[in-house]
N, C-alpha and C positions, 0 to 999 in steps of 0.2 A: 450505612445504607441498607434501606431494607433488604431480605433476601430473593423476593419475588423479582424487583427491580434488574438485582444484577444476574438472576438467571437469565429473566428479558434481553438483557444485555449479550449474554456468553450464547444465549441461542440464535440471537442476529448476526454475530459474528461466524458460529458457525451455518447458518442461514446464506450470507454473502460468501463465505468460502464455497458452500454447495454451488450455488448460482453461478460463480463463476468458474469454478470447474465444470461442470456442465455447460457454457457457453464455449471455453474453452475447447471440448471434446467432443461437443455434437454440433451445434452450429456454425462455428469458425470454418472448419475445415471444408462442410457444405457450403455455405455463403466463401468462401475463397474460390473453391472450385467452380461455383456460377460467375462468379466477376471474372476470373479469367477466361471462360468461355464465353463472355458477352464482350472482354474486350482482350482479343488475342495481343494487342500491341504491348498489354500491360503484363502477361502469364508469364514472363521471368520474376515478377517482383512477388509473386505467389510466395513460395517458399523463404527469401528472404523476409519476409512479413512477417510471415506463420511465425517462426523463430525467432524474429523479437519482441511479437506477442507472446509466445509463449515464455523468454525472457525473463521480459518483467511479470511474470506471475510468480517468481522465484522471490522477488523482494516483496511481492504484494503478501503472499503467506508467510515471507519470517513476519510482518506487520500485523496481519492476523492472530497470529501465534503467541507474538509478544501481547497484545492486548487482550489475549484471553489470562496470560501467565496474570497480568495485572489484575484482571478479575479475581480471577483465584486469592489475590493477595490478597487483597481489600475483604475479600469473602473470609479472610481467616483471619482482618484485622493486622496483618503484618503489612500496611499500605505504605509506611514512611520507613524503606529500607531500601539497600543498596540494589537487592533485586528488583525494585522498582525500577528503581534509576538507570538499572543496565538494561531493561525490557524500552523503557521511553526512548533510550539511546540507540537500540537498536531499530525503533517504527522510524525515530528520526532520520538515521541512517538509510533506511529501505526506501523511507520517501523521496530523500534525493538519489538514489542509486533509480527509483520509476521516471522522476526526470528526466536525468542525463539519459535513462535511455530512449525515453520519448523524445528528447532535443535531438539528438543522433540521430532517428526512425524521420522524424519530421525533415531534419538537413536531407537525408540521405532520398529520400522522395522528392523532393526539391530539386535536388540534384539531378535524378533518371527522369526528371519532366513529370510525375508520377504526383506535383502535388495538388490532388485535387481541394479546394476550398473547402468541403463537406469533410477530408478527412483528415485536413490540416486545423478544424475548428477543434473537432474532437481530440485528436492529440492537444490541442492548448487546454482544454476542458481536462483532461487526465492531468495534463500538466499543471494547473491552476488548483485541480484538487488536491493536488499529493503537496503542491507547496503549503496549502491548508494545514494539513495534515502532519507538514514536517515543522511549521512555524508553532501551531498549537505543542505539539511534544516538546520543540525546545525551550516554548514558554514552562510548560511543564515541569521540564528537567529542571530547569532554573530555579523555580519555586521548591521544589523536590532536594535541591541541594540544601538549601537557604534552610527550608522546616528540617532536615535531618540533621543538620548543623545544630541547630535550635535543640533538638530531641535532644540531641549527644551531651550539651552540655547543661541542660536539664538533670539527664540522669547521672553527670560527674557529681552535682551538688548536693542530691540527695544522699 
């Protein structure tokens, strides 16, 4: 892969980790504090929110993190190795740990009456990506076993 390519690459990732720490830190907290003063019925579900928003930002960056390690690998040509395989396993892991706690976040609004359509679309939307995201890696890892299987016994022969 060219080199221009996967800088492209490792600067979008760190481009989306910027953008959502900064959504996280400056507008979340502003946009939380105006819905609860526009609907006091709902200002207990403030802070429970906040908190598993902020949550799943834990899985979202090991995800980040590992697909930058990936970059790097591929950038040094070490792409069909076991640290591959443990960075794929770990996005795929984090994808479903954004899930369940998006299925939990979505029950639990449900629950306090608290689910509005508008914000029960978008948890499916987070949710429908991240399954994206955890299907594509495990497709991934799968092929990733298979080719290093292949490498391994490539290089017993020689």
């Amino acid at each position: 892969m060219k080199n221009w390519m996967l800088n492209s690459l490792k600067i979008s990732l760190v481009f989306i980790g910027l953008v959502i720490l900064a959504i996280s830190i400056f507008w979340l907290p502003n946009t939380a504090n105006t819905l609860a003063k526009a609907n006091p019925e709902y200002a207990y579900l403030k802070y429970p929110l906040l908190l598993g928003i902020y949550l799943t930002c834990i899985p979202f960056y090991i995800g980040v993190f590992n697909g930058y390690i990936i970059l790097k690998l591929i950038e040094k040509d070490k792409a069909f190795t076991e640290y591959t395989n443990r960075s794929l396993t770990y996005i795929f892991y984090s994808s479903i740990g954004i899930i369940l706690m998006y299925i939990l976040g979505i029950v639990y609004l449900i629950f306090n009456g608290a689910g509005q359509p508008g914000i029960v679309f978008i948890g499916v939307g987070i949710i429908l990506m991240s399954f994206i995201i955890a299907s594509a890696a495990g497709v991934l890892k799968a092929l990733l076993v298979k080719v290093i299987e292949i490498k391994n016994e490539y290089d017993l022969t020689i």
